[in-house]
N, C-alpha and C positions, 0 to 999 in steps of 0.2 A: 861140205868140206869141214865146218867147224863142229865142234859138239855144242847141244841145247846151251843156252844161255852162256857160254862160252867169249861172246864179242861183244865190244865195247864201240859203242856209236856217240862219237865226239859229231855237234856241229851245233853254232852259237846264231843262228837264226842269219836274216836277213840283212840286218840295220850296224848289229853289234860291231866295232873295231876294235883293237888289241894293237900294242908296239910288239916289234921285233920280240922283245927281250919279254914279254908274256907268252909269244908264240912259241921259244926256245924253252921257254918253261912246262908246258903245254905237252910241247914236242917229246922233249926228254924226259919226262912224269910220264906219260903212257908209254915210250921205249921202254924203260925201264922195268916196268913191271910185268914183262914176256907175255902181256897178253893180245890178244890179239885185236887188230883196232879198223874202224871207216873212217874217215875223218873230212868231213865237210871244211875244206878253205876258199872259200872264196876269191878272191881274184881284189878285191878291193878290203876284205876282211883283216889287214893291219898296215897300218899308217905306214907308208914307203915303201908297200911289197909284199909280197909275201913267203921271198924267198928263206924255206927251213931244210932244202933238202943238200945239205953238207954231204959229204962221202958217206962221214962217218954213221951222220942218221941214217942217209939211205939203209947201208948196211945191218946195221941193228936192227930193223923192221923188215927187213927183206922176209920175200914169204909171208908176214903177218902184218902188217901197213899197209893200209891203203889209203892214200890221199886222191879227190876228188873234190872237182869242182861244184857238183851237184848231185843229188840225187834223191831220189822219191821216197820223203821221211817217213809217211807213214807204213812202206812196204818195207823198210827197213827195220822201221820199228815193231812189225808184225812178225816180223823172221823169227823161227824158234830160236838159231842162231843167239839171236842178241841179246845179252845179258842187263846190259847198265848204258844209260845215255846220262854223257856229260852234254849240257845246256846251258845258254842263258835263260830258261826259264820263263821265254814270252811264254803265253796264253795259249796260241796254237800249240807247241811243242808241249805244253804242260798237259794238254786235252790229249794230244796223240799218244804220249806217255804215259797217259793213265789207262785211256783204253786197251794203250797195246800190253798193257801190265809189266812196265819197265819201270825199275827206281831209277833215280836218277842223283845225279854229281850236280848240283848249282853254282852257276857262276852269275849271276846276276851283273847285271850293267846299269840298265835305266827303267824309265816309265811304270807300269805294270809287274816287272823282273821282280823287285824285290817282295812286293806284294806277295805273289804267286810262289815263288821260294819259300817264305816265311810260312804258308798255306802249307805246301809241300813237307817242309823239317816238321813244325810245331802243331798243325790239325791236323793232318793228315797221315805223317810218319811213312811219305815214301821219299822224302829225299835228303841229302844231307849238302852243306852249304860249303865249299871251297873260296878262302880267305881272297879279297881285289887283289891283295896285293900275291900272287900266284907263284908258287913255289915248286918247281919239281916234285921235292923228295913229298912234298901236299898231296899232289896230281898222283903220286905213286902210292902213296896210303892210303889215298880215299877210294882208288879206283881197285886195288888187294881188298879194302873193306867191304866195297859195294859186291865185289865178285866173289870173295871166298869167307867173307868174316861174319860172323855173330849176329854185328848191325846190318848186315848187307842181306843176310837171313830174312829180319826181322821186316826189311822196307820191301822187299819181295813179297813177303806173305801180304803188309798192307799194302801193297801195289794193287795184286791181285784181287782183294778183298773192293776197292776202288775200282777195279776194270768190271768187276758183277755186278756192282750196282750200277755204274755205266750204262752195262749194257740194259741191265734189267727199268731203268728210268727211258730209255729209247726202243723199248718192246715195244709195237702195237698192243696195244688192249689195257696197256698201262693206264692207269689214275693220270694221271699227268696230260700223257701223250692223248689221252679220249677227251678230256678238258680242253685242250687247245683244238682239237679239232671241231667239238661241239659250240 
């Protein structure tokens, strides 16, 4: 339905919570930027609820929004489909994003997050870091950037460049992979 890297896969792991007023923020930063989105919410994922679906959101993502309570990340993130994942940037989702060759939007929360983000922006050059304190008109810039801009170019190519060597260190017959098995 969508074209090649065309969608945008929001979902902030397992653990992560948010108030209302980051999730409004969230909400209206990908409305906003007409493109088209998955968006993992959890059910316990912000403090009081999770209710963001207003009329008016509904409407503005109609056809292109999809809110979901779950769904199997790494098949999402392998879709040619998907362009850019917004993350908190645990370990799983950093590993499944690199292989599936998707840059990514950080939102960093706790434990490991920041680590891995910092990995992500500064060695690595496939992700770019959105401010705790979350701003719509932010979520609409970074997510135009990652999708259509310059820098969002740039974190694709080193995405990419990160999912060969992935894969190429998890080949059989690899240096590595013959070591551990010997």
């Amino acid at each position: 339905k969508w074209k090649p890297k065309s969608v945008v896969y929001v979902n902030f792991g397992s653990l992560v919570t948010m108030t209302p007023q980051q999730l409004r923020e969230f909400a209206w930063g990908l409305a906003n930027t007409g493109y088209p989105f998955l968006w993992v919410i959890r059910p316990d994922l912000v403090d009081g609820g999770s209710e963001i679906k207003s009329n008016d959101f509904v409407e503005v993502i109609r056809g292109r929004g999809l809110l979901v309570d779950w769904c199997p990340q790494e098949q999402v993130l392998g879709h040619p489909s998907v362009g850019g994942f917004l993350t908190h940037c645990g370990w799983n989702s950093t590993l499944e994003s690199i292989c599936e060759g998707v840059p990514m939007i950080c939102w960093p929360f706790f434990a490991d997050q920041q680590t891995n983000c910092l990995y992500a922006r500064t060695k690595w050059g496939i992700g770019m870091e959105i401010s705790t304190d979350v701003k719509r008109e932010q979520v609409e810039e970074f997510v135009r950037e990652l999708m259509e801009g310059e820098r969002g170019k740039m974190l694709r190519s080193k995405t990419m460049e990160w999912k060969k060597r992935a894969e190429a260190a998890a080949k059989p017959g690899d240096h590595l992979f013959s070591n551990w098995i010997d």
